[in-house]
Backbone as ProteinMPNN parsed JSONL, in Angstrom:
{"seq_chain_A": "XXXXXXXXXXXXXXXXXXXXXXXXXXXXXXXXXXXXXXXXXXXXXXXXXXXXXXXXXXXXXXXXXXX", "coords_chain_A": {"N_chain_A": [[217.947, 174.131, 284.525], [215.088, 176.087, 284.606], [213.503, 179.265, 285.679], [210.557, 180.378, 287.24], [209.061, 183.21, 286.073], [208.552, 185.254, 287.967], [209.838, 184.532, 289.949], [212.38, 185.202, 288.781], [211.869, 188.548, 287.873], [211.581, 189.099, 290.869], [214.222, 188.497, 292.031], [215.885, 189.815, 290.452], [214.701, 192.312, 290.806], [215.378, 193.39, 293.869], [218.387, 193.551, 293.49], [221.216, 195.354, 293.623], [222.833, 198.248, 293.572], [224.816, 199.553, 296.396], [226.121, 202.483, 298.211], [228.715, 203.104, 300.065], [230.571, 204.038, 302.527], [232.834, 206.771, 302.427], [232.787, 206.921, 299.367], [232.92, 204.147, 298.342], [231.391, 201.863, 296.542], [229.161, 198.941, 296.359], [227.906, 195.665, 294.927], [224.499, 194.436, 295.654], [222.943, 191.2, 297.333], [224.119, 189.02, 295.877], [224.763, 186.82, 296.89], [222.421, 185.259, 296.814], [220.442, 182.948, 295.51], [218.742, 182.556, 293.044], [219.158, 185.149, 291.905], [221.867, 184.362, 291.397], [222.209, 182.18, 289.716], [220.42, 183.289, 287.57], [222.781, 185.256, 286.654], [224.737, 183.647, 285.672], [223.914, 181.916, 283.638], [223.751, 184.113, 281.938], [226.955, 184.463, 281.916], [227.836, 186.062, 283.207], [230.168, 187.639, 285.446], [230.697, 188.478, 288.572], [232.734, 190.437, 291.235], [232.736, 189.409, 294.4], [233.15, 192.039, 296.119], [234.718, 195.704, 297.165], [233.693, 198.383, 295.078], [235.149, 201.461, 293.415], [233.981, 204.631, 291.986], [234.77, 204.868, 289.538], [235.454, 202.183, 288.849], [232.983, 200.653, 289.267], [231.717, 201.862, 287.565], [233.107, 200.72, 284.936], [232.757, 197.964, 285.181], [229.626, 197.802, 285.1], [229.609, 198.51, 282.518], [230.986, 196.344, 281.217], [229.387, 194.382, 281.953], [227.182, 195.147, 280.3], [227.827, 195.019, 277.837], [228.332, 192.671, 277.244], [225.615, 190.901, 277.408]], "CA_chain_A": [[216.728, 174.389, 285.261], [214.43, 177.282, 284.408], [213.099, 179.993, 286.806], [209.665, 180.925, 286.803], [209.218, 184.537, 285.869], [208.108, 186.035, 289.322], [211.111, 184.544, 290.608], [213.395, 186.182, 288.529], [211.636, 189.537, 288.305], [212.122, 189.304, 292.687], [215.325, 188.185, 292.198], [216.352, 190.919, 289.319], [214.244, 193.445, 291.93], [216.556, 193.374, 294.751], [219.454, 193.151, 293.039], [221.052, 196.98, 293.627], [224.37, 198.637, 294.258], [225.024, 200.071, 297.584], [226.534, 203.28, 298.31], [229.234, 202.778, 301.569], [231.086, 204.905, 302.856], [234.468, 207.086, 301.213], [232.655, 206.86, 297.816], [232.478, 203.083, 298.035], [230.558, 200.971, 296.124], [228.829, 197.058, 296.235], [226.426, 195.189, 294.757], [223.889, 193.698, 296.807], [222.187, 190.314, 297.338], [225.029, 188.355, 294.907], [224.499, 185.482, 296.867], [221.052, 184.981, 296.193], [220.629, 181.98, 295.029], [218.184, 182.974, 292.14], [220.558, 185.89, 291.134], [223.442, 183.346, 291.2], [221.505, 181.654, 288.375], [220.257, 184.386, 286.357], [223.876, 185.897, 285.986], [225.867, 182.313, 285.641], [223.415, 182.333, 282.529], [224.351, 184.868, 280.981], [228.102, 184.672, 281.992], [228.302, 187.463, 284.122], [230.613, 187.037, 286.94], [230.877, 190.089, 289.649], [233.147, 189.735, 292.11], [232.22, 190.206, 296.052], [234.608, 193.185, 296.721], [234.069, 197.1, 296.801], [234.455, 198.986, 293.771], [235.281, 202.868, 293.101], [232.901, 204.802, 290.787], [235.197, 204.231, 288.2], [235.615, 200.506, 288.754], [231.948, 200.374, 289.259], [230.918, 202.353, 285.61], [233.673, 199.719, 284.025], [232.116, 196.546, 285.894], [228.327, 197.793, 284.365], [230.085, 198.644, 280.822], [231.317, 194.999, 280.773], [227.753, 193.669, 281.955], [226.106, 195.622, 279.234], [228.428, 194.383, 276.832], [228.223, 190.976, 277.9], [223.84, 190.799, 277.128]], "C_chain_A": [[216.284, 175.824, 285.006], [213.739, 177.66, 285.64], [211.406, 180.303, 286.186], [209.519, 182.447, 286.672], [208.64, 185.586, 286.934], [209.119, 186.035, 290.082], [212.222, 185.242, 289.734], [213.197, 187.664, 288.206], [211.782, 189.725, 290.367], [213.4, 189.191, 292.407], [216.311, 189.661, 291.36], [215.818, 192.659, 290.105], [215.171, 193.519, 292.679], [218.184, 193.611, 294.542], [220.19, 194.915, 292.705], [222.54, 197.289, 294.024], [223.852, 200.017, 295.442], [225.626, 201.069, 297.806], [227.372, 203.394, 299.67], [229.993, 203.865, 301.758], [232.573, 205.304, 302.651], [234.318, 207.076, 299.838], [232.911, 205.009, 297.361], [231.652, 202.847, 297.661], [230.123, 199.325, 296.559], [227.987, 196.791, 295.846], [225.747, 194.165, 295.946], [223.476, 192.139, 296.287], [222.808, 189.338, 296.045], [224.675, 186.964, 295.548], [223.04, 185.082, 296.859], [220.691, 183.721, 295.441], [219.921, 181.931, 292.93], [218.669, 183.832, 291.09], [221.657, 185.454, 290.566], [223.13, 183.004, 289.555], [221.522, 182.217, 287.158], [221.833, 184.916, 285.603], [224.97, 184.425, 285.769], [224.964, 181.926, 283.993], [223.86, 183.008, 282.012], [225.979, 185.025, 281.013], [228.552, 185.257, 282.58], [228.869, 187.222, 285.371], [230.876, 188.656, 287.717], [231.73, 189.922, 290.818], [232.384, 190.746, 293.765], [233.464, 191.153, 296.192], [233.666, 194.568, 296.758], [234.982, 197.513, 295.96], [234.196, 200.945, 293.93], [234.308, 203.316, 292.112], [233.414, 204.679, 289.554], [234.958, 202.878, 288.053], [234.197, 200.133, 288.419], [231.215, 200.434, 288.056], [231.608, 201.278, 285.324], [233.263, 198.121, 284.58], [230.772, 196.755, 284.82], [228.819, 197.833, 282.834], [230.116, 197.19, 280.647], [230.141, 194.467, 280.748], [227.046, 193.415, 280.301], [226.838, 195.154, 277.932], [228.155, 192.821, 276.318], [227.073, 190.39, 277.526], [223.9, 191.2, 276.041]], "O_chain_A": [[217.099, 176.728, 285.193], [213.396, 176.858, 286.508], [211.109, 180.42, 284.997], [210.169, 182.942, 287.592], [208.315, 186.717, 286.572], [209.485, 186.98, 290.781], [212.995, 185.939, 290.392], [214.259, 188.285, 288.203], [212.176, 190.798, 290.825], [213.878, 190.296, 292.665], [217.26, 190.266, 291.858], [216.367, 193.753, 289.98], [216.185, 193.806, 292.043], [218.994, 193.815, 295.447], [219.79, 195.599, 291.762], [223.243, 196.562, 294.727], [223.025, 200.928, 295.394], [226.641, 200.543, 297.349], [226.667, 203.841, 300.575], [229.941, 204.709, 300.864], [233.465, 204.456, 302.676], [235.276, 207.178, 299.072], [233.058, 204.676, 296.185], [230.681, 203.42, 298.155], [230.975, 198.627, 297.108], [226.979, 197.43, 296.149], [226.273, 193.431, 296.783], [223.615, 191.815, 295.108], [221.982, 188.915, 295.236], [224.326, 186.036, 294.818], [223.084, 183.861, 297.008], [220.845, 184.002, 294.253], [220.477, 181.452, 291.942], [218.696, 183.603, 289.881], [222.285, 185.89, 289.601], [223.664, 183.447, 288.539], [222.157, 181.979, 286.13], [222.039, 184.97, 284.391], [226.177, 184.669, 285.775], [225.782, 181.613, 283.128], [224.729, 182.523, 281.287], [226.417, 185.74, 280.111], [229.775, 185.208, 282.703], [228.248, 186.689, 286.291], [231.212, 189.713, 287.182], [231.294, 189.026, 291.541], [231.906, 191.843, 294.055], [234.625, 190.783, 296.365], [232.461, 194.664, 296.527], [236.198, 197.358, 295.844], [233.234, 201.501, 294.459], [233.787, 202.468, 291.388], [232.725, 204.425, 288.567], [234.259, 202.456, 287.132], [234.01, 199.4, 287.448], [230.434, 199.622, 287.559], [230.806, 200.345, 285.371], [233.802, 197.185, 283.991], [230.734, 196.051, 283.811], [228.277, 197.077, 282.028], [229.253, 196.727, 279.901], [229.697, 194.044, 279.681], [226.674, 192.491, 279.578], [226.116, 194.94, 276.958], [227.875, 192.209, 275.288], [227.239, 189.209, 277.22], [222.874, 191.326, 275.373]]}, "name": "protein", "num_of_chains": 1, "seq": "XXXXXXXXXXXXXXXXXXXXXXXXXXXXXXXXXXXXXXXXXXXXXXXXXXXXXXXXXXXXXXXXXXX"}
């Protein structure tokens, strides 16, 4: 099933890492249903957890690898 391209520019909008507190990290809005999509496409799996700014650069490295 294909997205129309408004929905996945909104969906690809929103889609943001969080800054928590202690130098935590998260990405947002994973369950999204639209997001779900887009990145199960391309392969990209993220897990729900919090990541360190290291963990976090080596999570986006893999992404960018990954596309």
């Amino acid at each position: 099933m294909g997205l129309p391209a408004y929905r996945i520019q909104k969906a690809l909008n929103k889609w943001k890492v969080e800054l928590l507190a202690d130098d935590l990290y998260r990405f947002t809005d994973l369950d999204d249903p639209d997001l779900k999509l887009i990145l199960d496409s391309f392969g990209i799996k993220i897990p729900v957890k919090l990541f360190h700014k290291t963990d976090l650069k080596s999570q986006i490295k893999d992404i960018n690898m990954g596309i």
